[in-house]
N, C-alpha and C positions, 0 to 999 in steps of 0.2 A: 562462421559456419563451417561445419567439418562435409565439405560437397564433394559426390563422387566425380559430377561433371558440370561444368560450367558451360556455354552456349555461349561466345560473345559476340554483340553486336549481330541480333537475330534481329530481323521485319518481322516481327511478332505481327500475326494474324488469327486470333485468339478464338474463332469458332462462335462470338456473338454475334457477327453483322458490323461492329465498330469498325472504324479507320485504324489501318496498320499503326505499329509503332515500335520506336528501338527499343532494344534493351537487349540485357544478356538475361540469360535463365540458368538457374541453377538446378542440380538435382540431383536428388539421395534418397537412397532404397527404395526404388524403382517412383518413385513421386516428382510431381515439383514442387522446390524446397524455397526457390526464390526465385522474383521478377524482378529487375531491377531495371525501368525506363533510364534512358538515354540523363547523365547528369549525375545520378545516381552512384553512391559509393559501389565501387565494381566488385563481386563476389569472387573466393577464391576455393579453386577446389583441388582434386586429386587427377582431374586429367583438365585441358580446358582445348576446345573446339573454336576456332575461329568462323563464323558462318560468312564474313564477308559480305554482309546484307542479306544473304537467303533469305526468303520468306522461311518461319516455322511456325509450322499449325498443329491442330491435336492431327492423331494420326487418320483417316480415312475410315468411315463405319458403309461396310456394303451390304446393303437393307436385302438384297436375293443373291446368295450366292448356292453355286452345289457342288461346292469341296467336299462333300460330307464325306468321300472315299479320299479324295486326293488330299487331306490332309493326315491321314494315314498312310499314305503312300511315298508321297512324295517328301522327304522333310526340308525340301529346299523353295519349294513352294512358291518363287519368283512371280507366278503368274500373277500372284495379287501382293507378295511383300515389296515388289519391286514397283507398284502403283504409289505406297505409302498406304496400303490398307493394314489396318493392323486390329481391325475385326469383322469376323463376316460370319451374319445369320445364315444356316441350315436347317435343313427340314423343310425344305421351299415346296409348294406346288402340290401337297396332300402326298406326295411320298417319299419316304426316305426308312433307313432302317430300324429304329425303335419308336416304340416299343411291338414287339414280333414274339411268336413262337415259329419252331423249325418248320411248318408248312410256310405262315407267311414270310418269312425272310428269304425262303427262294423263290417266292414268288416275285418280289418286290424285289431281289436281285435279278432276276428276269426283267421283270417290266422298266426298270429305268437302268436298262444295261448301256444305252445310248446316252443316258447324260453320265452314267457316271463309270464307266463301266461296273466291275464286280459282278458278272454273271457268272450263276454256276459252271463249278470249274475251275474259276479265276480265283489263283492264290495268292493273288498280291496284297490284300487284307487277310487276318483270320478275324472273321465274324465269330469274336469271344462272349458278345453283352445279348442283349434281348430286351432289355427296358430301357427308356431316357434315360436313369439314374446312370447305368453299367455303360452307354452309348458318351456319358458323358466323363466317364470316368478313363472311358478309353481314351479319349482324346488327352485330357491329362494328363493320362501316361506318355503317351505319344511314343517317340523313337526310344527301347529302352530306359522308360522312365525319364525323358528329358524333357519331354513336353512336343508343341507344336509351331510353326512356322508361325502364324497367326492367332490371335485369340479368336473364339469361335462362341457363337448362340445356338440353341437350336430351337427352332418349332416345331409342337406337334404335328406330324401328319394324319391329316383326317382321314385321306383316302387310305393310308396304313392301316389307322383304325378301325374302318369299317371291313373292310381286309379280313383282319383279325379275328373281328364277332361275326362276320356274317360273309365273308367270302368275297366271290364277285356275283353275286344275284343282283339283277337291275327291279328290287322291289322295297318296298319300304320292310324299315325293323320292324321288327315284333317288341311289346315292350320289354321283354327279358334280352335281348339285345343292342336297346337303346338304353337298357341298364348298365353291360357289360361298356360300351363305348365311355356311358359316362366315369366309366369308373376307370378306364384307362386314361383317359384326358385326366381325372384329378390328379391320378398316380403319376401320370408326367410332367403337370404341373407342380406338384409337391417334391420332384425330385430335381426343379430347375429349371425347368424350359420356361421360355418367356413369352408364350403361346400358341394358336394352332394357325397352320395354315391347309387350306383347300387347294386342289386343281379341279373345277367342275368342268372343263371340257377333257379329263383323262379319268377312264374309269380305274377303281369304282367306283372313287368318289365322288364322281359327276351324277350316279344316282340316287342320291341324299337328298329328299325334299328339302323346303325351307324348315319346316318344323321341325326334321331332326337336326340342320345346322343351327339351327336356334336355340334349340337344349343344350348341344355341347358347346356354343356359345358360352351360354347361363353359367356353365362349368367354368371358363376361361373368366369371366369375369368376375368369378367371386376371389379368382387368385393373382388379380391386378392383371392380367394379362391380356394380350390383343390378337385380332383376329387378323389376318392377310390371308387373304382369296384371290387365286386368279380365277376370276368370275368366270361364269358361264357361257358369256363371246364377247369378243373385242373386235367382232364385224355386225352382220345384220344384226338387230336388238341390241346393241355395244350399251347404247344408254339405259334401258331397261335391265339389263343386267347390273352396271353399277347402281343404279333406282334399290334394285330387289337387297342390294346386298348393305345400304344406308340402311335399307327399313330393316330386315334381319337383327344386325349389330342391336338398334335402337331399340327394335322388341326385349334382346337379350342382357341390355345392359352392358354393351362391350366395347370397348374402343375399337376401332377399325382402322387395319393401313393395308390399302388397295394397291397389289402386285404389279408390276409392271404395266404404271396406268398408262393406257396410252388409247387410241381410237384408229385402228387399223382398215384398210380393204378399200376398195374404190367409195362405198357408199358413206364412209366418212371421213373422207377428204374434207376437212379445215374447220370439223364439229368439235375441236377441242375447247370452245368457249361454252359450248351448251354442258358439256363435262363441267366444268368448273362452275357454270354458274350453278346447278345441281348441287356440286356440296359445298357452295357458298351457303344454298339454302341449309341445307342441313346443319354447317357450320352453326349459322346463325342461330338457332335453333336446341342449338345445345349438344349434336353431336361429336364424341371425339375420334377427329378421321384425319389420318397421314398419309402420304401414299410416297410409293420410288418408281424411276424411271429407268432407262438406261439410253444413252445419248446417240442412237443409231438410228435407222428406220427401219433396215430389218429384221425381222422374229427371228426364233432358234429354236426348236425344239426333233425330235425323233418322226418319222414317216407313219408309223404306224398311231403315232396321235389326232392324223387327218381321219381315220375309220368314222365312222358312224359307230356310234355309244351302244346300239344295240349287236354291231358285230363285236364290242370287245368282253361281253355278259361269258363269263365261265371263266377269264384268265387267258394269257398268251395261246397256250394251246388250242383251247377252244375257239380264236381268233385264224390260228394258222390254218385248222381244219377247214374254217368257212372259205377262206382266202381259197385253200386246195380243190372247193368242189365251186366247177363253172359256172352251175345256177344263181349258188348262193353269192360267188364275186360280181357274177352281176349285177345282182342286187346291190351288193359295194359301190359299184361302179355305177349305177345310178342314181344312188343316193349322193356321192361327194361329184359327180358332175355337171348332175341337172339339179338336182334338188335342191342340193347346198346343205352336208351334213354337217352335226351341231359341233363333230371334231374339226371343222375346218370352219367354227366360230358361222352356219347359218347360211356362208357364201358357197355359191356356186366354185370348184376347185379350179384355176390355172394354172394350169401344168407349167406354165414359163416360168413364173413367181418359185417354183419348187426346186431349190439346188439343194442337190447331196451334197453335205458336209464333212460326213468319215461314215467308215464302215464298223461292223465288227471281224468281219471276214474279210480278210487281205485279198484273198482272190477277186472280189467287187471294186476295186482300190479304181479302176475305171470309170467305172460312175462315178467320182468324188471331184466336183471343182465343176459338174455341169447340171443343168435345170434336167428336172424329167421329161423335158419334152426334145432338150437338143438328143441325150440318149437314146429318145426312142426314135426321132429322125436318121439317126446312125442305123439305128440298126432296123429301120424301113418297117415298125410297128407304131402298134397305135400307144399312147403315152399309158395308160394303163394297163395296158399289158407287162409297159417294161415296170412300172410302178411294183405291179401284182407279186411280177417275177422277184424284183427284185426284196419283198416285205417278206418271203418264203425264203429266199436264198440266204436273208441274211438274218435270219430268224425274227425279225423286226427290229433291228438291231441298229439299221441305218437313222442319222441325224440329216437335218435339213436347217438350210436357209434361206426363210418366206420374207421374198422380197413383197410386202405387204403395208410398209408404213409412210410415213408424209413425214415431211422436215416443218413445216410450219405448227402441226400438234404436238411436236415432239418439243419445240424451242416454246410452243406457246403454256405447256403443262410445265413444264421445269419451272417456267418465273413464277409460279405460284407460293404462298408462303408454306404450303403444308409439304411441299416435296422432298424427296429427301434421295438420295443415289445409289441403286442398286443394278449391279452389274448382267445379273441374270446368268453367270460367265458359265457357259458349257465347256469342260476343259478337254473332252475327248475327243476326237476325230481326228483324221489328216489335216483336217482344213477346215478349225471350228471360228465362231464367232468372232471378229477380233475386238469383241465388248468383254469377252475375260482377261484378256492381258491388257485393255487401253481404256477401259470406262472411264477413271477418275484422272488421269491425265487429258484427256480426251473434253472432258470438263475444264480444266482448270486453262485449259491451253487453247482448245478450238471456240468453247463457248461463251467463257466467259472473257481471255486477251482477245482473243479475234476478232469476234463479234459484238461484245459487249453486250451479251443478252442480259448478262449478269454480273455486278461489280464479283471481283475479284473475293474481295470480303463476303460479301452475301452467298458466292457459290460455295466459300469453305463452311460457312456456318449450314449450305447445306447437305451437304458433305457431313459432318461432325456432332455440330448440338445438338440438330432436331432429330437426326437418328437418335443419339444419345436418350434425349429426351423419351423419346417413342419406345426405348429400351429399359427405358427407369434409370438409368446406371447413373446413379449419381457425383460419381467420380472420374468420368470420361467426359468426352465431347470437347472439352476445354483448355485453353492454355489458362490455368488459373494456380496459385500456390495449392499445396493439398492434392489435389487433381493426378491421378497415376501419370507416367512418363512416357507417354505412350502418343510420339511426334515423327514430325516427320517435317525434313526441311527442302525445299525445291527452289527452283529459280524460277520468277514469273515470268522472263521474258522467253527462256527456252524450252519451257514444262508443254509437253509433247504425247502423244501418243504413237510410241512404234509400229502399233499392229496396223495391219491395213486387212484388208479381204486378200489380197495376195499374199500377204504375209504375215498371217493372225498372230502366228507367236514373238512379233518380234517386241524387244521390251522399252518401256519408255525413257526418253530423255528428259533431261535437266532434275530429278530427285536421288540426289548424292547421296542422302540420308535417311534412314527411317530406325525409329526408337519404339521400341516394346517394354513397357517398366524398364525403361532407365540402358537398354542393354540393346546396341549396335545389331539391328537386324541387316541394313544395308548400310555401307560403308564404305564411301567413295567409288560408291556409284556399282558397288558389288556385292551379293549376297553374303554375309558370312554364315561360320557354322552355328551358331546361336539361334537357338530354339527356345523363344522366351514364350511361346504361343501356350493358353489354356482354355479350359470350359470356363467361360461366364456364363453362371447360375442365378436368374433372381433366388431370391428366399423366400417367398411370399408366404402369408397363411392367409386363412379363410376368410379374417377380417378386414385384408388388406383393402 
């Protein structure tokens, strides 16, 4: 065999659940070309790699990520090539940037200026595309025509969508605009995306009945594709929200894989069995439902997604203005502290649980690293005032970290067979998440050596196949001949996660290696310049 690389003496960890095993791997244009277990006549090729026992597994799939800027920005992209990710779905949480015209695209660079930056203004992208097809074409191009750091998916976003046709009105469509919606979902599923995803506690899409997510459902699954919602709360109602969104899919005919499943807030403290036995039942039943996690217990998202759904109707502006006039913040103000608004998933707000993450305004760089209530002790007001102030100062622009989650939901939904590992990785702030630089080592190192929640085997495979699987991509997930090149080798006994909360960017230990079609992304333990990264496209048609 004429092999570009040989692999010898790999712990082959193959992405099914199977027990490790030796062998060298071979591999050519960008494939693997050959396994040959321990015994075995040894292949020769044109470079050969010693692994010295490393485990190597396919490369890492992160089922929620939102690079969708930082992979045009950054082309060194460590934050997830240096995990052994070497694909990550975008379009998470119903927004992201296509398919847009020029009002919504600065809209929706406005509103998720906090996960990803890109607000207007900000020239560190040029927003050239307006549909999936063009959004994905960009990515292809990536750095002058070389590509990108990582391979990439995207999801539609719904809340884009409705964007799009109808603004931010908190009302149901007219049928001439649950027309225009549907015919965006096709056109984005026709030009490659591998489904949609919802955020229904961030307007606007939080204001879409079930009926109109069920027609563009209908759409999604007539072109094989899946739906991922991060449902409507993951506090009070937690259950009845996943309920709503089992029977939805199953009205529309759609597979479903449910965002960042998890069962957050004091009132579901260790209800993660009633979770699963829920889509045990549905499983059983005949529904097809996957879902990801991410191995932390606190959330991550922006300040201004705590609002009440009714103060964010008109768009950012419209939000700021309310914010600015004292009757109407108080009505804010009574809604997310006694009420418990639907953006803070139902619960009454704690202001301890609420730590600023980053700013977009450096002047605020103060608030960052403490809860809104230690800030507002500083500075001898009440936590909502400094809240208020600070959602106006920073255009709403501030991130946060909602100490809101349990370690036993967390460890008890991962051993399930349908899960699968999504990072959720916020990569902005001073002091973001340290589940974007540490998810999947984090996995391999705290969860499954430490602890043994999970053989070793079982957490790669879910890591790899069943994302894979849930992506249709029939030639990923695998260490298998045929199967693209796309690996990644670590050590199981020092495989780590560097990020901590005090030092979220730091990067992981023990993965020397990681391969993208055939081609050294990380390389003794160091990024190189190699940009093997693209859009991964379903192809689907109507029959599919």
């Amino acid at each position: 065999m004429n092999l570009d690389l040989v692999i010898r003496d790999a712990l082959v960890i193959d992405g099914t659940g199977a027990p490790r095993y030796r062998a060298d791997v071979g591999i050519r244009d960008g494939r693997i070309a050959a396994l040959c277990p321990e015994g075995a006549p040894r292949p020769t090729g044109a470079r050969t790699l010693d692994a010295h026992g490393l485990a190597l597994a396919p490369g890492f799939i992160d089922m929620h990520a939102h690079s969708d800027l930082a992979l045009l920005r950054d082309p060194d992209h460590s934050a997830k090539a240096a995990q052994g990710v070497t694909l990550e779905v975008l379009g998470q949480d119903g927004l992201s940037y296509a398919p847009v015209d020029d009002r919504t695209l600065a809209e929706v660079r406005r509103a998720v200026a906090g996960w990803n930056g890109g607000a207007p203004g900000d020239t560190g992208v040029d927003f050239d595309w307006r549909t999936v097809g063009g959004y994905l074409d960009r990515l292809d191009h990536g750095f002058d025509g070389e590509g990108i750091a990582v391979n990439a998916a995207y999801l539609i976003p719904q809340g884009t969508v409705r964007m799009y046709a109808m603004g931010w009105e908190d009302r149901e469509a007219t049928p001439q605009e649950l027309d225009r919606m549907r015919r965006l979902v096709a056109d984005g599923m026709e030009q490659g995306a591998v489904g949609m995803s919802s955020g229904l506690t961030y307007t606007p899409g939080m204001y879409a009945p079930d009926a109109e997510l069920t027609e563009l459902c209908r759409v999604v699954a007539r072109y094989g594709g899946y739906y991922c919602p991060h449902h409507r709360s993951y506090g009070a109602g937690a259950l009845r929200a996943y309920e709503e969104m089992v029977e939805l899919t199953r009205a529309a005919g759609c597979a479903l894989h449910l965002a960042h499943a998890t069962m957050n807030f004091g009132v579901n403290e260790g209800r993660a069995p009633e979770l699963l036995a829920l889509l045990d039942r549905a499983l059983a039943t005949g529904s097809d439902i996957t879902l990801d996690t991410y191995p932390y217990t606190p959330g991550c998202t922006t300040l201004a997604a705590m609002l009440p759904s009714w103060a964010g109707e008109g768009g950012p502006g419209a939000v700021l203005a309310r914010l600015r006039d004292d009757a109407t913040a108080e009505r804010i103000r009574h809604a997310m502290e006694v009420v418990g608004a639907d953006g803070c998933h139902g619960v009454p707000i704690d202001w301890e649980t609420i730590e600023i993450s980053g700013v977009g305004d450096p002047a605020l760089a103060p608030y960052v690293g403490r809860t809104v209530a230690q800030s507002a002790r500083l500075r001898g007001e009440a936590p909502w005032t400094t809240a208020r102030r600070l959602l106006i100062d920073d255009g709403l622009g501030s991130t946060i970290l909602q100490h809101v989650g349990h370690e036993e939901n967390v460890r008890t939904i991962m051993r399930h067979r349908i899960h699968t590992g999504g990072s959720d990785g916020i990569l902005q702030g001073a002091k973001p998440h340290p589940r974007a630089y540490g998810t999947f080592p984090h996995y391999l190192g705290h969860y499954a050596r430490d602890l043994g929640v999970l053989s070793l085997e079982e957490m790669v495979a879910h890591l790899t196949s069943r994302p894979a699987a849930r992506l249709r991509l029939p030639d990923r997930g695998l260490i298998k001949e045929g199967h693209r090149a796309d690996v990644v080798l670590f050590d199981p006994g020092t495989v780590a996660a560097g990020a901590t909360f005090e030092r979220p960017r730091t990067l992981p230990t023990g993965i020397p290696y990681v391969l993208i079609d055939g081609k050294f992304v990380i390389e003794d333990g160091r990024r190189t310049d190699v940009l093997a990264g693209r859009a991964v496209r379903r192809t689907p048609t109507p029959a599919d």
